[in-house]
C-alpha positions as CSV (number, residue, x, y, z in Angstrom):
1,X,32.9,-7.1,-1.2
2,X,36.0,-5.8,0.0
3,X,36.1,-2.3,-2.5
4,X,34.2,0.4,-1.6
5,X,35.0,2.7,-4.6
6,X,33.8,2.6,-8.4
7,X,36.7,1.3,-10.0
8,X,37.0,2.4,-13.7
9,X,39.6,-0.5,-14.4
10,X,39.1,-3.8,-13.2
11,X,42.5,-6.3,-13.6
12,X,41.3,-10.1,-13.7
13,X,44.0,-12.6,-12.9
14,X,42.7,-16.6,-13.2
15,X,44.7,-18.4,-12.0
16,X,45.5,-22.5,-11.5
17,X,48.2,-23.8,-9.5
18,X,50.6,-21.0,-10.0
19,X,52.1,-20.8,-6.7
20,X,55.7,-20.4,-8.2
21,X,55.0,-17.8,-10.0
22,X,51.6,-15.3,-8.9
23,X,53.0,-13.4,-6.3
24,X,54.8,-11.2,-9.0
25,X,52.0,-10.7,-11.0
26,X,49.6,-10.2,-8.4
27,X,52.0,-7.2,-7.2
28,X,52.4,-5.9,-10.9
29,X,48.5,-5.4,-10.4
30,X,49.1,-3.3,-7.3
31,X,51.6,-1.4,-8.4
32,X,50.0,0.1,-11.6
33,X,50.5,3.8,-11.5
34,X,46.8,4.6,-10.9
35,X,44.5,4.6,-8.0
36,X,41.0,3.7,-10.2
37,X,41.8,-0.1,-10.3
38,X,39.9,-3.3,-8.9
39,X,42.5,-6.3,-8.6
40,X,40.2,-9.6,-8.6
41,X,41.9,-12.5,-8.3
42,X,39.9,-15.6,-9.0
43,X,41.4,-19.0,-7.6
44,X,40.1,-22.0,-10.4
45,X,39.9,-24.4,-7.8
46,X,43.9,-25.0,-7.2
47,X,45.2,-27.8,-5.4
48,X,48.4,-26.1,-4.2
49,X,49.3,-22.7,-1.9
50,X,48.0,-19.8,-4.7
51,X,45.6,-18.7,-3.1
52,X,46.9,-18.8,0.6
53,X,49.9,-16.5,-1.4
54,X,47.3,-14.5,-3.0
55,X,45.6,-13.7,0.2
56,X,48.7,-12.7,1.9
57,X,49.7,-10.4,-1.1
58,X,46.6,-8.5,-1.2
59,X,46.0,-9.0,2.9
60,X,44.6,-5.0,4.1
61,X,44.3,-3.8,0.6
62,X,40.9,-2.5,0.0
63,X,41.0,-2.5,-4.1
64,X,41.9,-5.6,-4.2
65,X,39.6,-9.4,-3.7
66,X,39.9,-12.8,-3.8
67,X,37.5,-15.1,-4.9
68,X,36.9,-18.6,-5.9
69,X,35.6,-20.1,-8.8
70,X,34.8,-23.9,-8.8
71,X,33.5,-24.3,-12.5
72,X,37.2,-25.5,-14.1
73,X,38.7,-23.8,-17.5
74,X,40.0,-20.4,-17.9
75,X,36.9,-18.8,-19.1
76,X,34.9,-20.2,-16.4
77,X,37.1,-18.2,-14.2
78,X,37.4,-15.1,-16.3
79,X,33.2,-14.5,-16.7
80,X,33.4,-14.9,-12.8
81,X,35.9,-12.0,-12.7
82,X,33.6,-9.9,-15.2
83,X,30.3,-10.5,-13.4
84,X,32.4,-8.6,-10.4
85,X,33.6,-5.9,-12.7
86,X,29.9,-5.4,-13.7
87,X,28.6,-5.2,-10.2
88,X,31.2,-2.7,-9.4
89,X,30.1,-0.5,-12.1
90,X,33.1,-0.8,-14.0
91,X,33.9,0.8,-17.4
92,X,36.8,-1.3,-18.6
93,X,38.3,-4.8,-17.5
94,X,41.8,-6.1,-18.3
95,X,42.8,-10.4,-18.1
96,X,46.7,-10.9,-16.9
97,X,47.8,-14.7,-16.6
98,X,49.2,-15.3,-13.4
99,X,52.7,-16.2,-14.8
100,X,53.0,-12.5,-16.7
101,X,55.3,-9.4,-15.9
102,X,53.1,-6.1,-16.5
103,X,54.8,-3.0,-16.5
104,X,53.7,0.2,-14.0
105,X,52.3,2.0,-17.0
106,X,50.1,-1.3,-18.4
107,X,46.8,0.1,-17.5
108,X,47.5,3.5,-18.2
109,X,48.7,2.7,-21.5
110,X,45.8,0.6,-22.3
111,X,43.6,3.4,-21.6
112,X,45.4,6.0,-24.1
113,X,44.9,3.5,-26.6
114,X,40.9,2.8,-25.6
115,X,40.4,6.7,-25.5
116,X,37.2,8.4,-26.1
117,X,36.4,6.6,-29.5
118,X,34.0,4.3,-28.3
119,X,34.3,1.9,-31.7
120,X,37.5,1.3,-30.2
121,X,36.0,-1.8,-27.9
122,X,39.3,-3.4,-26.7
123,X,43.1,-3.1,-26.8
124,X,45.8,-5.8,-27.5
125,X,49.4,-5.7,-25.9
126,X,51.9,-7.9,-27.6
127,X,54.5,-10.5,-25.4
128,X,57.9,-9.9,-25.8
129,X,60.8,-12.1,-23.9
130,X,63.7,-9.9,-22.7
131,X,65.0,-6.3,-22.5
132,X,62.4,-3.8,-23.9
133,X,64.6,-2.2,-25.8
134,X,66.8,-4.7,-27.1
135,X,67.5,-4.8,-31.4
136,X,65.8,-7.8,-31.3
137,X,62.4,-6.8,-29.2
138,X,62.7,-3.5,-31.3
139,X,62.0,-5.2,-34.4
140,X,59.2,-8.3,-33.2
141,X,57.7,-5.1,-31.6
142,X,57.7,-3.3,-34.7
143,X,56.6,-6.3,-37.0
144,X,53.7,-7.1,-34.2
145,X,52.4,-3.6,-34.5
146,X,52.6,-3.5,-38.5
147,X,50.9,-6.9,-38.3
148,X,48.0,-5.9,-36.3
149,X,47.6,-3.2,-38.3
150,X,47.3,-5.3,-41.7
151,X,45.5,-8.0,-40.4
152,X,43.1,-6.2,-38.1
153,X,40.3,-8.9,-38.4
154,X,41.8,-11.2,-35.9
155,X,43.7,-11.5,-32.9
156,X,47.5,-11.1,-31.8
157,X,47.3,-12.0,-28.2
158,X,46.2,-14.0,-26.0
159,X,43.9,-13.5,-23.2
160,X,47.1,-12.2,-21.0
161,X,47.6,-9.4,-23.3
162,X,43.4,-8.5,-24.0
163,X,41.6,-5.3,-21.8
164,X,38.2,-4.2,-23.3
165,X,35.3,-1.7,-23.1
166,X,32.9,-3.9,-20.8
167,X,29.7,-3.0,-22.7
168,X,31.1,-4.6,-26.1
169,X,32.3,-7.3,-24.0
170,X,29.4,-8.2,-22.5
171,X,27.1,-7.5,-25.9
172,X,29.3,-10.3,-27.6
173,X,28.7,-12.7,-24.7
174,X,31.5,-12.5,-22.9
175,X,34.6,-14.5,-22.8
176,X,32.6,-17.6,-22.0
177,X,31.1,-19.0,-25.0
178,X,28.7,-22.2,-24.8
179,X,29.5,-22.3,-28.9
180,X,33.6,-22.7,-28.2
181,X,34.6,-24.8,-25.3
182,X,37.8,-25.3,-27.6
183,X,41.5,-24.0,-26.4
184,X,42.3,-21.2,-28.6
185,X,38.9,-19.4,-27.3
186,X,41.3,-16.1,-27.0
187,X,41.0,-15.7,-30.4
188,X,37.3,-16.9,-30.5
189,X,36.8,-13.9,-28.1
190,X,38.3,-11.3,-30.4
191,X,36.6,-13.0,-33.4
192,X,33.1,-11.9,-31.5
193,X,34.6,-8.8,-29.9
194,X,35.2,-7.0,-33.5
195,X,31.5,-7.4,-34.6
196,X,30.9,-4.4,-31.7
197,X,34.2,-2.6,-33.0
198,X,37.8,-2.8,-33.6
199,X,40.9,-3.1,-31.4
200,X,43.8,-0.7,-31.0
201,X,47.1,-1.5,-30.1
202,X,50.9,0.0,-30.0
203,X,54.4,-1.2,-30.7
204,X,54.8,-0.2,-27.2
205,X,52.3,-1.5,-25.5
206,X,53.1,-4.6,-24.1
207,X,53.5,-8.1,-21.3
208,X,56.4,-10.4,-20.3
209,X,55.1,-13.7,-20.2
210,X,56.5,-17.0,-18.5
211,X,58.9,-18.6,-21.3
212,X,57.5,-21.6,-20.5
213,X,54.1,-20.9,-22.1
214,X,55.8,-21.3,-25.4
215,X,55.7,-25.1,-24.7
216,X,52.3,-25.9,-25.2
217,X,52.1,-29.1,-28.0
218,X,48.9,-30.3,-26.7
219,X,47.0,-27.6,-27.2
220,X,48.1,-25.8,-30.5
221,X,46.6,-25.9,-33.8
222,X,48.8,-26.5,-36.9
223,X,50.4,-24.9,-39.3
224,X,47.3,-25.3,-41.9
225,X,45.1,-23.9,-39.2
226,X,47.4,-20.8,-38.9
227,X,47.5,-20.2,-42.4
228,X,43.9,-20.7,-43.2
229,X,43.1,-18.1,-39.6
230,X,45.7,-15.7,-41.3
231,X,44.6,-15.4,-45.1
232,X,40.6,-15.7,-44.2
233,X,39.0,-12.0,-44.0
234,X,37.1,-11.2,-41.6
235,X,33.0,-11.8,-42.8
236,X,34.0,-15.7,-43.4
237,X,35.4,-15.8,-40.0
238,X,32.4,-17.1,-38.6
239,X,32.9,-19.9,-41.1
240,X,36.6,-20.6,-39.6
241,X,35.4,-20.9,-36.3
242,X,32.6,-23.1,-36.0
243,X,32.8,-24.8,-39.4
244,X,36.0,-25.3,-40.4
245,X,38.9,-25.1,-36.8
246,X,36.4,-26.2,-34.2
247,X,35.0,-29.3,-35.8
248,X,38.7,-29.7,-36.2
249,X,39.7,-29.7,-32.4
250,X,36.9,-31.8,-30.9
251,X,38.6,-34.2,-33.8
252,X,41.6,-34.2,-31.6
253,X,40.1,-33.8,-28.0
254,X,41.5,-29.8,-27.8
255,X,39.2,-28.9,-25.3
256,X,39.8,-26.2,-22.8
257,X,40.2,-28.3,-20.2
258,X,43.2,-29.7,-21.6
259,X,44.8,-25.9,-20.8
260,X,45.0,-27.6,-17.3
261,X,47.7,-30.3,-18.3
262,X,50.5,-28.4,-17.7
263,X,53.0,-30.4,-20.3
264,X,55.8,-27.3,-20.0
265,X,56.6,-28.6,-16.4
């Protein structure tokens, strides 16, 4: 293992053929204005130069690894970067996609928001597209944050945007689940996340993902299915999940692995 220190932070980035676009992300990760973070990128068996560019970027740098995981989906590769965070004694971890802008202050930011509360168990950050402070990213900003807040019992992010406490993390199984091998499992994960406490997040507090995630036909679930996640509280969630949206998906063949068809290119 390449770090010799107890990290408190540990960044995951998976990542699958993203040779166009890693090497920013991967120094986002480095340049975080703290010196308490473990950068583990996990290669999901790619078939193309990320992780001959992820080994360059990180060449020297002793908080920061590479590692492979053969086992393909996202989540596969995300437990595989938590099992590290847990061997390094870790307190918190934090998943980034490999096509995401963080700002400097991500981590930091995220651990304000974590504090010392320790029902707080995970933080969300919100994706924007464009200038921070633009009217426009003012307001979805603003709306995002109101709408967390309302609707507390259910996700607003994606895996890019989720950090947690590790202990919660792991006690809910962690962000591989044998019970959802569905896309969408970002929100699965918060759904198990909030029986061990609730997340915090801030208007503030947020990513700049690649535009072309928001092409994604293949694997998104319709408008009914959005609705019915929206309006259903929280102690019938368990019911949305695995009775009512996941028999659903296998329906259509919306399995993770689809994630890997990459229809926006």
């Amino acid at each position: 293992m390449a770090a010799a220190f107890a990290p408190k932070w540990v960044i995951v980035i998976a990542f699958y053929n993203e040779a166009k676009f890693i090497a920013p992300t991967v120094q986002a990760a480095l340049a975080q204005n703290r010196d308490d973070i473990l950068l583990v990128c996990v290669d999901n068996a790619s078939t193309d130069a990320s992780a001959a560019i992820v080994a360059e970027a990180i060449a020297g740098n002793p908080r920061a690894i590479l590692v492979a995981e053969t086992n393909q989906g996202h989540t596969f590769a995300l437990r595989r970067g938590l099992e590290i965070a847990q061997e390094m004694g870790a307190q918190n971890i934090a998943f980034w996609d490999a096509d995401t802008f963080y700002p400097p202050q991500y981590i930091s930011r995220a651990d304000e928001l974590l504090g010392s509360d320790p029902r707080v168990v995970g933080v969300q950050a919100f994706d924007i597209y464009g200038p921070f402070d633009s009217w426009k990213n003012r307001i979805i900003r603003q709306r995002m944050a109101l709408t967390a807040s309302l609707l507390s019992g259910q996700g607003h992010t994606g895996t890019f945007g989720q950090a947690f406490r590790i202990a919660p993390l792991l006690a809910c199984g962690g962000p591989k689940s044998n019970d959802w091998p569905f896309v969408l499992y970002d929100h699965e994960l918060v759904h198990r996340v909030l029986k061990h406490g609730r997340l915090s997040h801030a208007a503030d507090h947020v990513c700049w993902p690649a535009p072309r995630r928001q092409v994604k036909g293949h694997v998104r679930w319709n408008l009914v299915e959005r609705l019915t996640y929206a309006l259903t509280p929280y102690l019938v969630k368990d019911w949305f999940f695995y009775s009512f949206l996941g028999p659903r998906l296998r329906a259509r063949g919306m399995f993770e692995a689809g994630l890997r068809v990459r229809d926006w290119e």
